[in-house]
N, C-alpha and C positions, 0 to 999 in steps of 0.2 A: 330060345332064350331072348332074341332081339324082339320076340313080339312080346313078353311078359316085361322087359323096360321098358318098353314104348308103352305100355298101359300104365305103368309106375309113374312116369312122366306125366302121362297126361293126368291121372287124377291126381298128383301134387300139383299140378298146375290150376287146377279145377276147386283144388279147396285153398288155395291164397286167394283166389280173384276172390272166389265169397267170401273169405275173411274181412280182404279188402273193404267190400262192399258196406260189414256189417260195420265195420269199426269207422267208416264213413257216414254212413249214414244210423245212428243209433235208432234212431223210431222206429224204423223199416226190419219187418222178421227177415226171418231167415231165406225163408222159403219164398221170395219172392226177389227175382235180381233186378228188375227196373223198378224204377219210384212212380206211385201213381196219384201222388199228392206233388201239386203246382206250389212253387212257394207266392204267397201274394204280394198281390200288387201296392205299391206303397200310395196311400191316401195323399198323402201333401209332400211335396218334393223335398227334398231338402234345402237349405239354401244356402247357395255359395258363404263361403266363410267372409267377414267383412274387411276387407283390407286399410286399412289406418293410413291414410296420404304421407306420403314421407314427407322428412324436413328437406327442404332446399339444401345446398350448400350453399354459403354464401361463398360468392368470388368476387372479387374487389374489380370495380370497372377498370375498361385497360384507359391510356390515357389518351384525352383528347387534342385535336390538334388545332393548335390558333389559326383563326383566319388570316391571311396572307393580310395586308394592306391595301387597297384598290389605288389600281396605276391607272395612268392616264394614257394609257395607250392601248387602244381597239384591242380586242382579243380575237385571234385568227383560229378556226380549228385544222388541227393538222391532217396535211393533204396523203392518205395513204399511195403508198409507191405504185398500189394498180392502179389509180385514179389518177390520171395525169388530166391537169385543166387543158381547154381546148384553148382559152385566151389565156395572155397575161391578167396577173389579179392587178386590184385597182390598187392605187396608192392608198392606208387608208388616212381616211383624213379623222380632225379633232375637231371634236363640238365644240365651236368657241362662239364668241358674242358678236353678232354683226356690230360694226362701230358705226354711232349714230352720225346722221346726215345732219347739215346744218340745218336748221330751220327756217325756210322759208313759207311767207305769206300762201294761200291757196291762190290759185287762181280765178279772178272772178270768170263767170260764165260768160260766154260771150254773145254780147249785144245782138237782138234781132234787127235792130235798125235798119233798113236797106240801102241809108244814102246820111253820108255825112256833110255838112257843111263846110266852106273852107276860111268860114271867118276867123276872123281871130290870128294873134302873133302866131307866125311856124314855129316848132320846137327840133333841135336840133337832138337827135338819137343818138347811142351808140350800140353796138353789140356788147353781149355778153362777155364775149373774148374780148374783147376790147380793140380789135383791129377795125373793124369800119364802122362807119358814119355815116347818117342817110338825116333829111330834112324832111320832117311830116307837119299836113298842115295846123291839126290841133290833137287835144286829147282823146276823141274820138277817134280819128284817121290811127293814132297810135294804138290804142283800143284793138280796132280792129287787125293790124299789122301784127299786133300781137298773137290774136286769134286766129289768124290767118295763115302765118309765117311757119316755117317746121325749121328749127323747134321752137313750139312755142314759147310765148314771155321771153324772145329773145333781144327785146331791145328794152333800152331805160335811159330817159332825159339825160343830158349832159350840158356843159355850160355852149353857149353858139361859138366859142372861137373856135371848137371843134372840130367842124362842118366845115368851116370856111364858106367860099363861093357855090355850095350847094343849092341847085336850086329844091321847091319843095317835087316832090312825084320822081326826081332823078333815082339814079339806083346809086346803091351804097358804095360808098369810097373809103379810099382809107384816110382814118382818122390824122389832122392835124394834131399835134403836141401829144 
């Protein structure tokens, strides 16, 4: 009995697959279970479908921020806490305007001359500082005393009561009145 359902089985098993087969494959008879027609090769590919660029959304810009004001004081970038300076930082300082010098004459170049004479009235000198007084014997000797002296152009005519009893070549005294 077990070997006559074991055959009942297998040939209902045996005629679904070929049903299967044919109701799959209609072209295909019966009497043959694999296909021996290739299906073809397609000539020109297909082509992807074209996709339509979308619309943006429009989003509203966020808002922008005003420029601070510009200050007048140096900008420092901040010193991180691993980064310690090995010096002190410098003070800083502000770009300001050097304030103008007075304006004096250049100095003329001074004379090659090698000997001056000593004709003529002496003139009596003073310093720039105004503290002493020296007797030279003309515009020359001053000239040179000029170009000579450090610093220079440090002496300019004054009236003779200045000097007093100076004689001319003495070294400088201080100035009378």
């Amino acid at each position: 009995m077990p070997r006559n359902l074991f055959t009942l089985l297998f040939g209902a098993t045996f005629f679904v697959a070929i049903f299967m087969i044919t109701l799959a494959q209609p072209n295909v008879g019966v009497n043959v279970l694999l296909p021996t027609r290739r299906p073809s090769i397609p000539t020109k590919r297909p082509s992807p479908p074209t996709k339509r660029p979308s619309i943006p959304t429009w989003r509203p810009n966020p808002p922008t921020r005003r420029p601070s004001p510009p200050t007048n004081r140096p900008t420092r970038r901040p010193i991180s806490p691993t980064k310690r300076p090995t010096r002190r930082p410098s003070i800083p300082t502000f770009a300001t305007r050097k304030p103008r010098s007075a304006k004096r004459p250049k100095p003329r170049p001074c004379s090659k001359t090698p000997k001056c004479s000593t004709t003529g009235p002496s003139l009596c000198v003073r310093s720039r500082s105004g503290k002493l007084c020296r007797r030279v014997a003309n515009r020359c000797t001053l000239g040179k005393l000029n170009c000579r002296s450090k610093p220079r152009n440090n002496w300019i005519i004054t009236p003779q009561q200045c000097c007093g009893k100076l004689k001319v070549g003495a070294r400088a005294a201080k100035c009378i009145v």
